[in-house]
GUMAR-439245 format. One record per residue (C-alpha): x, z negated, y. Coordinates in nm, 2 decimals. Layout:
BEGIN
<<X; Z; Y>>
...
//
This chain:
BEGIN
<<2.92; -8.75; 11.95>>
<<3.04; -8.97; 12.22>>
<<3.06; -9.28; 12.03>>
<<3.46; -9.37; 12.17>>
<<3.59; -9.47; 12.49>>
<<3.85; -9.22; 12.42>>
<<3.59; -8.92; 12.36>>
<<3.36; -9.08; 12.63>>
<<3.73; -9.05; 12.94>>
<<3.81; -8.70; 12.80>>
<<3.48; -8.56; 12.86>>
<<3.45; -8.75; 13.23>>
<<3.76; -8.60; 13.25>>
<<3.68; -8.26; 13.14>>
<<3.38; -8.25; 13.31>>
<<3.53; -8.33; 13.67>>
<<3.81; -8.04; 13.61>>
<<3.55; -7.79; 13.51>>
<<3.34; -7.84; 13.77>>
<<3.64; -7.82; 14.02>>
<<3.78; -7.53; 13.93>>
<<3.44; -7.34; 13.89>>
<<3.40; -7.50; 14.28>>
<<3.73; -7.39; 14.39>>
<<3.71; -7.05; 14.21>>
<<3.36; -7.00; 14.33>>
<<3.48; -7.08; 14.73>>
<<3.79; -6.83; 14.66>>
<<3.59; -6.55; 14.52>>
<<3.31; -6.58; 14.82>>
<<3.62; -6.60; 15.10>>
<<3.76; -6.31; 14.91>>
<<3.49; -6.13; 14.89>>
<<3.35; -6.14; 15.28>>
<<3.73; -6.09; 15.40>>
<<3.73; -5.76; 15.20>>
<<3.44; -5.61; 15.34>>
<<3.57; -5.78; 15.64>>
<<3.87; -5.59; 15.62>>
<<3.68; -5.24; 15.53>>
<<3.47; -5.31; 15.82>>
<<3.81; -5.33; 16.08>>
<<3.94; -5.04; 15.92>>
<<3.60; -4.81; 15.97>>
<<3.65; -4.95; 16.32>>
<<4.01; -4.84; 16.36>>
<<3.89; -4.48; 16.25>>
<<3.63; -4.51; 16.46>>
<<3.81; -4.55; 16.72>>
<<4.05; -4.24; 16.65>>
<<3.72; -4.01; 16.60>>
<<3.54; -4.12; 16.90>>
<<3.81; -3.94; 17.05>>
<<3.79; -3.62; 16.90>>
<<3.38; -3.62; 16.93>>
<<3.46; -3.59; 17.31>>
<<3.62; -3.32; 17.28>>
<<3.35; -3.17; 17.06>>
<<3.09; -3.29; 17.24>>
<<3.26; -3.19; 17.59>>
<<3.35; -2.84; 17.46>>
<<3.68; -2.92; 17.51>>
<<3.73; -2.88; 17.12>>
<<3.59; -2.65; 16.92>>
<<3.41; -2.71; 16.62>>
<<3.68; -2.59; 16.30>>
<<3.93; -2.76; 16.46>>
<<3.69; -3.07; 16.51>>
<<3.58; -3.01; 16.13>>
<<3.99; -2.95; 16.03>>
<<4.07; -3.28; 16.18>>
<<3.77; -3.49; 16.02>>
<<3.81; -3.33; 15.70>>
<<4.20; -3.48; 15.71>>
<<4.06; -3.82; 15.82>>
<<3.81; -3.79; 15.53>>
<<4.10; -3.74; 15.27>>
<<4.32; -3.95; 15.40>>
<<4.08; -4.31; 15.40>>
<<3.82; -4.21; 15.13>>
<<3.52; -4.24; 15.46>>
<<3.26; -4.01; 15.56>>
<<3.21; -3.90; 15.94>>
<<2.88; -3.78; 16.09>>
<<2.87; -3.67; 16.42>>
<<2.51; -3.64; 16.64>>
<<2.42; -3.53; 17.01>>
<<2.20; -3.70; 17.20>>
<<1.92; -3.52; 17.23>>
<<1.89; -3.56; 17.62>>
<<2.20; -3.44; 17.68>>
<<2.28; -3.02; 17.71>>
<<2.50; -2.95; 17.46>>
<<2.30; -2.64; 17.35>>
<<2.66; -2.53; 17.15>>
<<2.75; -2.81; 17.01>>
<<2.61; -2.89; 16.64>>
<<2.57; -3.22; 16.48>>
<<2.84; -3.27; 16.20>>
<<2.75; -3.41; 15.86>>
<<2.50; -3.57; 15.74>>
<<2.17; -3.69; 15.87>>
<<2.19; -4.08; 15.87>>
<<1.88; -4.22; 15.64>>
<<1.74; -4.42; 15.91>>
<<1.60; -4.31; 16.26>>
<<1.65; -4.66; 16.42>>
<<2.01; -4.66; 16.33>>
<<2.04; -4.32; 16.55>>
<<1.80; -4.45; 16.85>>
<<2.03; -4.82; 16.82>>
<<2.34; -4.62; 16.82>>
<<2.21; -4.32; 17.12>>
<<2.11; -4.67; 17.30>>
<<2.49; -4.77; 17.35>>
<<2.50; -5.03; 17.05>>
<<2.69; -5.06; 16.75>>
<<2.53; -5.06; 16.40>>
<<2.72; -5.21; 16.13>>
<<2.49; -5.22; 15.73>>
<<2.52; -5.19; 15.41>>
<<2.24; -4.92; 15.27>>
<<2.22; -4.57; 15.18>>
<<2.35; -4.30; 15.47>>
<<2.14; -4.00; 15.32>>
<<1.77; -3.97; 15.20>>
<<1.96; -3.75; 14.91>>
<<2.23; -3.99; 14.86>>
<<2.19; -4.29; 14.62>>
<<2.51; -4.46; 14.66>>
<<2.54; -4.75; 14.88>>
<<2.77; -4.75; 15.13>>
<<2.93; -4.98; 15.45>>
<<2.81; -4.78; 15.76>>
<<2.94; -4.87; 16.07>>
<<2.78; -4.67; 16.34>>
<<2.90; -4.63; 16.74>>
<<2.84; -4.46; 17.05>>
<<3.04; -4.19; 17.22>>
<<3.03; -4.24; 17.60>>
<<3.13; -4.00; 17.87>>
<<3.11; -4.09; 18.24>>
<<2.94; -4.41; 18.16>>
<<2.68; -4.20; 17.95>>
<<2.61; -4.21; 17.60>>
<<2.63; -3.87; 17.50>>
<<2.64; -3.88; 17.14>>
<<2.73; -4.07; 16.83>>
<<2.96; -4.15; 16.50>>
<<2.91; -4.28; 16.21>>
<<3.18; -4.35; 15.95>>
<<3.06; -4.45; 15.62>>
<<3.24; -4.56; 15.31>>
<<3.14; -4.60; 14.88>>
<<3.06; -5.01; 14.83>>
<<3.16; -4.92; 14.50>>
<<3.53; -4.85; 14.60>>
<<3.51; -5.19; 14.74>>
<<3.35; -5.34; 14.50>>
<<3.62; -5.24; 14.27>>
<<3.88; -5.41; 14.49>>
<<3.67; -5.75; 14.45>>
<<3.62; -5.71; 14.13>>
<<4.00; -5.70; 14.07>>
<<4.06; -5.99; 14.29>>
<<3.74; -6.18; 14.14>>
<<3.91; -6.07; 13.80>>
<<4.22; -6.22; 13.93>>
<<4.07; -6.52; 14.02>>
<<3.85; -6.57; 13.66>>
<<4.18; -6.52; 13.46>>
<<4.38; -6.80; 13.69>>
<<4.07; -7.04; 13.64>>
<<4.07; -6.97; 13.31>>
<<4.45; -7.04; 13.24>>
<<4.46; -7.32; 13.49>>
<<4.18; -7.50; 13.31>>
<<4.32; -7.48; 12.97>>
<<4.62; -7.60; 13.07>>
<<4.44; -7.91; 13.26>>
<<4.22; -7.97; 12.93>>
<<4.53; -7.96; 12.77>>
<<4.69; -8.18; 12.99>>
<<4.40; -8.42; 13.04>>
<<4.39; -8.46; 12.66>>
<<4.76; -8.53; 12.63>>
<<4.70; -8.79; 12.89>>
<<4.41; -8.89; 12.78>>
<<4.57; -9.02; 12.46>>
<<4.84; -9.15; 12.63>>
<<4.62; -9.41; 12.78>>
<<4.33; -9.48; 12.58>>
<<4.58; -9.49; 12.24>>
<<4.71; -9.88; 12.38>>
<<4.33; -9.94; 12.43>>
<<4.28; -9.87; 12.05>>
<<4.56; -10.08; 11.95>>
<<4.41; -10.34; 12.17>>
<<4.04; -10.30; 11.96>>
<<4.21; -10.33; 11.60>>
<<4.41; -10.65; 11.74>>
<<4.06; -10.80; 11.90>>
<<3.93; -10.67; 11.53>>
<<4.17; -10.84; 11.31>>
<<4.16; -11.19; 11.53>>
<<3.80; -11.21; 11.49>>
<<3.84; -11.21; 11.10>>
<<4.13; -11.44; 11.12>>
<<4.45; -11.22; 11.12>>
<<4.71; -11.34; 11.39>>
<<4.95; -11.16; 11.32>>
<<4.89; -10.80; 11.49>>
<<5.06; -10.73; 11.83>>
<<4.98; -10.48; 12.09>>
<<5.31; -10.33; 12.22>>
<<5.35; -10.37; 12.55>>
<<5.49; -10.05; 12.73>>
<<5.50; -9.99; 13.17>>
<<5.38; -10.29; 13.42>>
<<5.00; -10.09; 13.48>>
<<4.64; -10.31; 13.44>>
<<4.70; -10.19; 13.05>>
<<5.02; -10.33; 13.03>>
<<4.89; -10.67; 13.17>>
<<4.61; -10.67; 12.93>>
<<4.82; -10.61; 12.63>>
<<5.03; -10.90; 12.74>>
<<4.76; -11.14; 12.80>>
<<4.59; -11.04; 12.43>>
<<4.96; -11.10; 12.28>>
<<4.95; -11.40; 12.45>>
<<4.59; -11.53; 12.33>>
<<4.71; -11.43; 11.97>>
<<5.03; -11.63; 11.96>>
<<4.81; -11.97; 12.08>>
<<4.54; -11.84; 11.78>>
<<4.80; -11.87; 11.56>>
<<4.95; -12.18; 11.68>>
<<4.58; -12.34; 11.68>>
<<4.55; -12.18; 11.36>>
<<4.89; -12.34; 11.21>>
<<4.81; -12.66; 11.37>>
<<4.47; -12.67; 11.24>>
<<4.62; -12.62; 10.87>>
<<4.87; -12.87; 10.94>>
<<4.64; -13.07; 11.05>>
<<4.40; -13.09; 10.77>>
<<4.71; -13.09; 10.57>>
<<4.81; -13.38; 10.71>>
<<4.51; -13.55; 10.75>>
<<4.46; -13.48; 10.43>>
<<4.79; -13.70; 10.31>>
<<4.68; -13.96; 10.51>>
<<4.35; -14.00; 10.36>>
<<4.46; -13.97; 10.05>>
<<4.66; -14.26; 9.98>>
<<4.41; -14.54; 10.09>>
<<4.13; -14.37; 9.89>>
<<4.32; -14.38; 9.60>>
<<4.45; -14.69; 9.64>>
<<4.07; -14.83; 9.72>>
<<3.93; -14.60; 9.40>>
<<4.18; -14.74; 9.16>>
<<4.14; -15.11; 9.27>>
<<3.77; -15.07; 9.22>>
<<3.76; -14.87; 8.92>>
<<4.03; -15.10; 8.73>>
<<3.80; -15.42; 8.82>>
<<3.46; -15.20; 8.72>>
<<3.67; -15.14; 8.43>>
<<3.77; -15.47; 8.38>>
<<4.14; -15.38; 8.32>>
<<4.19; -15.63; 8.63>>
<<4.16; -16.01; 8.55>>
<<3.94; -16.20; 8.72>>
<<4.18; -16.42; 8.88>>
<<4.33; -16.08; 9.02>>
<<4.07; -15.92; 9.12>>
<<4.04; -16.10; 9.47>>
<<4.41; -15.93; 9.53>>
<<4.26; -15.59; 9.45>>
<<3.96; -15.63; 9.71>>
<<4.19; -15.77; 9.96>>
<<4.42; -15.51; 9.85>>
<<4.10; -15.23; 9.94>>
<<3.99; -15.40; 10.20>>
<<4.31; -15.40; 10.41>>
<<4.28; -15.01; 10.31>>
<<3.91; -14.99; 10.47>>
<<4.04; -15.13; 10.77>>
<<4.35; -14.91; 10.79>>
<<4.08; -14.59; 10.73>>
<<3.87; -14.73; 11.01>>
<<4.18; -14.74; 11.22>>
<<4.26; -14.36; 11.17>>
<<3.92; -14.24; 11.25>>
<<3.91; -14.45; 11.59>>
<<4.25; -14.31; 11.60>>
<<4.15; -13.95; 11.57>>
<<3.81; -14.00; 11.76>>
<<4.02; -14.14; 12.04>>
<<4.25; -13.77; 12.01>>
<<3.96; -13.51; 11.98>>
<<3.84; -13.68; 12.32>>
<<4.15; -13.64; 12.51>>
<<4.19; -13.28; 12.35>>
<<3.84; -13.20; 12.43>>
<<3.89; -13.37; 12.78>>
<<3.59; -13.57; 12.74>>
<<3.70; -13.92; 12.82>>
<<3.60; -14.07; 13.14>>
<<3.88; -14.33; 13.28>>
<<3.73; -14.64; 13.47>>
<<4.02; -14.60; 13.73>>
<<4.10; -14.89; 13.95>>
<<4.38; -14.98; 14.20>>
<<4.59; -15.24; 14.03>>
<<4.94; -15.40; 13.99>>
<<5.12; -15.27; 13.69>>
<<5.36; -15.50; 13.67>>
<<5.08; -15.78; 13.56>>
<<4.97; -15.53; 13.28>>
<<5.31; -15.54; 13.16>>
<<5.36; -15.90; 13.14>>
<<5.00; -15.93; 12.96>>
<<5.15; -15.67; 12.69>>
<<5.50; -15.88; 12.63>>
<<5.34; -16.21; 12.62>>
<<5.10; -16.04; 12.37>>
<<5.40; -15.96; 12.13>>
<<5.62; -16.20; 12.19>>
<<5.49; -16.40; 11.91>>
<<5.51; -16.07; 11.63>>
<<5.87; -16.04; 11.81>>
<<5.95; -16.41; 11.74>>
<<5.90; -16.35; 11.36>>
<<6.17; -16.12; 11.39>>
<<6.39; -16.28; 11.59>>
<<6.35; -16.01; 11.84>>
<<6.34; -16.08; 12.24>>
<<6.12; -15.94; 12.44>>
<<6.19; -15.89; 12.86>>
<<5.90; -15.81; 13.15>>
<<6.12; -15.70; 13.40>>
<<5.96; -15.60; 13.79>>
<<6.12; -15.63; 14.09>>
<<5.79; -15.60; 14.28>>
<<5.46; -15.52; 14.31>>
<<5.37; -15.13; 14.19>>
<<5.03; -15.08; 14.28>>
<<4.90; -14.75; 14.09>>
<<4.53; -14.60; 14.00>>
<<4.46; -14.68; 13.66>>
<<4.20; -14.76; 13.36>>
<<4.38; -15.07; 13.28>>
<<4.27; -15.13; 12.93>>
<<4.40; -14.73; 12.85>>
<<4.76; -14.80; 13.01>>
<<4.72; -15.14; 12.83>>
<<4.69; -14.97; 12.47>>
<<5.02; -14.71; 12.58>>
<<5.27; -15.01; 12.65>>
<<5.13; -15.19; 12.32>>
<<5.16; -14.89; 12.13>>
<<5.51; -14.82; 12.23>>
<<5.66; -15.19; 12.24>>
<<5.54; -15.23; 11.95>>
<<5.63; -14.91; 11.79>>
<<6.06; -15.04; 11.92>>
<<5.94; -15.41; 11.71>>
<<5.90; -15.23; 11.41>>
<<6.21; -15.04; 11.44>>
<<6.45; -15.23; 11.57>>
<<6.71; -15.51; 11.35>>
<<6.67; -15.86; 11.38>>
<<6.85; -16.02; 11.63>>
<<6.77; -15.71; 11.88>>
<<6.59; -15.66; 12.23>>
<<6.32; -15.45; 12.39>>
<<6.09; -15.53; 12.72>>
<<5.93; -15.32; 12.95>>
<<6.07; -15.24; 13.30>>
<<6.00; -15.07; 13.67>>
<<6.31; -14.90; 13.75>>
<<6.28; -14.73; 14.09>>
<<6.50; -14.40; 14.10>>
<<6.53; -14.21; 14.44>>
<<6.18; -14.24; 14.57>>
<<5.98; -14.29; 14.27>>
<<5.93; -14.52; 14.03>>
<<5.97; -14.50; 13.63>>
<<5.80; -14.71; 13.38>>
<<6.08; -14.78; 13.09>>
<<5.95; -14.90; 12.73>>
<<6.33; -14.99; 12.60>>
<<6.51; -15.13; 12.30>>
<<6.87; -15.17; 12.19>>
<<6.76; -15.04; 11.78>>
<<6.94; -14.80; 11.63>>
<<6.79; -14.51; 11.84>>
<<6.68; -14.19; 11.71>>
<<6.79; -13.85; 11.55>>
<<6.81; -13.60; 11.82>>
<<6.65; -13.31; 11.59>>
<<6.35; -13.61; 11.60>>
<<6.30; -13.64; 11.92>>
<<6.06; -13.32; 12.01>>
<<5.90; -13.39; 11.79>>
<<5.77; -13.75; 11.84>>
<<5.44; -13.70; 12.01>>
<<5.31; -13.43; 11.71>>
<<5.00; -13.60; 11.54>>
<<5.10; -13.77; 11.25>>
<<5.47; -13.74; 11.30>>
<<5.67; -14.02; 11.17>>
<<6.04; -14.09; 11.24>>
<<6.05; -14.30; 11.04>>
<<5.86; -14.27; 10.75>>
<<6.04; -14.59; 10.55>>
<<6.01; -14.85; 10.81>>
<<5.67; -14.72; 10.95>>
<<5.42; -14.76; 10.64>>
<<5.09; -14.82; 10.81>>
<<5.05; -14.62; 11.13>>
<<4.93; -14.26; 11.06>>
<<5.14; -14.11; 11.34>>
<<4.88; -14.05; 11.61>>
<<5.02; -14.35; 11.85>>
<<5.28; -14.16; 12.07>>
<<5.01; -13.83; 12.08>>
<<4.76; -14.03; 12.19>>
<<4.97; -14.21; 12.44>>
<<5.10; -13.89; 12.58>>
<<4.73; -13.82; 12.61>>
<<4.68; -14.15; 12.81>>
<<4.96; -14.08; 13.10>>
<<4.87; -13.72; 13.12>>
<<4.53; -13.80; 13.23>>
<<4.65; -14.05; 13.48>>
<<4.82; -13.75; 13.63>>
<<5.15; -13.88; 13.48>>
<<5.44; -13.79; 13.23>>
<<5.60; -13.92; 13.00>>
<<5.93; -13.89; 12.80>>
<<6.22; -14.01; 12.55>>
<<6.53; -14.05; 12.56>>
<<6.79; -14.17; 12.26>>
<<7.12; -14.20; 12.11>>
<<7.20; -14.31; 11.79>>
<<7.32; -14.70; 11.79>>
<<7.25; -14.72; 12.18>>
<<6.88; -14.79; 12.19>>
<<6.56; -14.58; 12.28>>
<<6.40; -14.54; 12.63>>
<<6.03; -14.42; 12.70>>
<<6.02; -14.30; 13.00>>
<<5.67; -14.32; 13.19>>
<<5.57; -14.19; 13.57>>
<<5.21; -14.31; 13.73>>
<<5.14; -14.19; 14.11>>
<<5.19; -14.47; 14.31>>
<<4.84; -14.58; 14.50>>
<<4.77; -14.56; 14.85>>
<<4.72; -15.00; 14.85>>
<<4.91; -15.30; 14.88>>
<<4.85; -15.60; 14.67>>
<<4.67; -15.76; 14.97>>
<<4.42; -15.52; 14.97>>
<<4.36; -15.57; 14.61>>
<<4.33; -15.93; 14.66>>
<<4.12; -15.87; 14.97>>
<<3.85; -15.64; 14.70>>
//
């Protein structure tokens, strides 16, 4: 029955207004209840007060007895009590009668003849079944008890008075708590329904569907966690689109060496190829081997950075002997295109580093601005210091690059330039970007068409000089 969250809050909720209102109903009916016989008691009490002094008359013989009995029988009328008048028994009073009735009880009479008051709740008279409030009292004289009353009153017509009230009160608690159920289950709704929403979205990411929102209503908890599931379907789906692209992509990439490789091999298994050809064809398949081999190392290289799982061997050194490594490295490529290469370092810049990694960034983009700059043109590496830091600038005069290109250069398997850029797979600049970020770096580009590109590195500078190095 209680399978839902939503059945599960409304019957907390239920519950906890039930029980209240039966609490506060019950703690209103009792109060009402003792302050009505409360109040029946102070009224006996007032009359009392207004017979005890017409019993001294009676029993002084001041007052005779019909007009005693006259003036009882009015009070009688009047507030719906009963008045019983006795002597005490030591007392002369030979012509004075008690009025009434007997009470039911002989220690109510000796209590009451003692100089005490009696207040109960029983029958008055042996012949009476009704139960009454009795409130009994001595009449003193002289500082003698000489006598005593005792004015009683139906429970029953009080009773009926509580009733009414305690009918009063059940209708109220009735009314109120149909109103609060309804209430409760208005609210109820109000608050699980986003919860639901919440539960089909979880639902329909598990099987795959990123699609589904959660509409995000108020600034509550609810409203937060609808935000933060929003916000864990949109990166799904962007994993989810990159991980098509990806294997997309991938795909392409694999695609053309392998049939390059499967047709060499089949046309000399075939023998279409002539034998004095078919030394091209294997060279042909293996310079396709190696350019597979490449792309796995490639994308090994990526799914550690992504994964965070590569450990940099991080020592203090001077970058600006990395980068004169890397020009003198391709110079000689540069040469064949009548391209020149600068290393340009005003100083030392002493940084923490995995040399070989920052070795393989300033390869990867120098050689990136060989391949697509004219003949005739220049690139080099730089440390330009701007303000109080220092930049790392990969440059080249080339034709530069689109601007609708540019964010676009460090996607996996992105090419700019897909005519002059035949043998990378476009996982150079992503893995570089890797590289400086896990230096605690950054890294950007900047372009304009017929001006020349500039990458853009920063590296935290180290906390040595280049005499502590040598001193290591």
């Amino acid at each position: 029955m209680l399978n839902s969250f939503y059945r599960k809050l409304l019957f907390v909720y239920m519950s906890i207004t039930i029980v209240s209102i039966l609490a506060i109903s019950g703690t209103i009916g009792y109060t009402m209840n003792q302050q009505t016989y409360d109040r029946s008691e102070k009224l006996l009490l007032e009359k009392v007060e207004q017979v005890d002094e017409l019993a001294k008359g009676l029993l002084d013989g001041s007052t005779l007895l019909k007009d005693f009995r006259k003036q009882i029988s009015a009070i009688e009328r009047s507030s719906n009590v009963r008045v019983a008048v006795i002597k005490h028994p030591k007392v002369n009073l030979d012509k004075v009668q008690s009025v009434g009735e007997t009470p039911a009880r002989k220690e109510w009479v000796d209590k009451v003849l003692a100089g005490n008051q009696v207040t109960v709740r029983s029958n008055f008279s042996q012949n009476n079944a009704i139960k009454m409030l009795i409130v009994g009292r001595p009449v003193v004289q002289d500082s003698s008890v000489i006598g005593g009353i005792f004015l009683y009153t139906p429970i029953v017509s009080i009773q009926g008075t509580i009733n009414g009230i305690n009918q009063a009160i059940l209708i109220t608690a009735i009314s109120v708590a149909l109103l609060a159920i309804a209430v409760l289950y208005f609210v109820s709704r109000h608050f699980v329904k986003p919860i639901q929403l919440m539960s089909k979205t979880a639902e329909a990411l598990a099987l795959g569907d990123f699609s589904g929102r959660v509409p995000v209503r108020g600034k509550d908890e609810i409203a937060s966690l609808s935000g933060s599931l929003n916000r864990m379907a949109g990166k799904l789906q962007k994993v989810e689109a990159g991980r098509k692209r990806f294997l997309s992509e991938i795909s392409h990439e694999l695609r053309t060496p392998l049939t390059t490789i499967r047709a060499s091999l089949q046309g000399i298994t075939d023998g279409v190829v002539e034998p004095e050809d078919a030394k091209e064809f294997i060279e042909v398949s293996l310079q396709e081997t190696l350019r597979l081999s490449s792309l796995v190392d490639d994308l090994m290289d990526l799914s550690s950075f992504e994964e965070k799982q590569v450990k940099l061997n991080l020592q203090a050194m001077d970058v600006t002997e990395v980068i004169g490594l890397v020009v003198t490295q391709l110079k000689m490529k540069a040469k064949g295109k009548d391209i020149e290469l600068h290393a340009q370092a005003d100083e030392p810049y002493m940084i923490m580093a995995d040399a070989d990694r920052l070795r393989q960034v300033f390869i990867n983009l120098l050689d990136n601005a060989i391949n697509h700059i004219d003949q005739g043109a220049q690139a080099g590496i730089r440390v330009k210091k701007t303000k109080n830091e220092r930049w790392i600038e990969v440059w080249d005069n080339g034709p530069g690059i689109a601007p609708e290109k540019l964010p676009h250069l460090f996607d996996r398997f992105y090419k700019a330039d897909e005519s002059r850029n035949i043998s990378g797979a476009g996982l150079g600049l992503t893995i570089s970007k890797h590289i400086i970020k896990a230096h605690g770096g950054s890294i950007r580009v900047e372009s304009k068409l017929q001006a020349g590109t500039v990458f853009k590195i920063f590296l935290p500078a180290a906390n040595v000089s280049p005499h502590d190095k040598l001193m290591t």
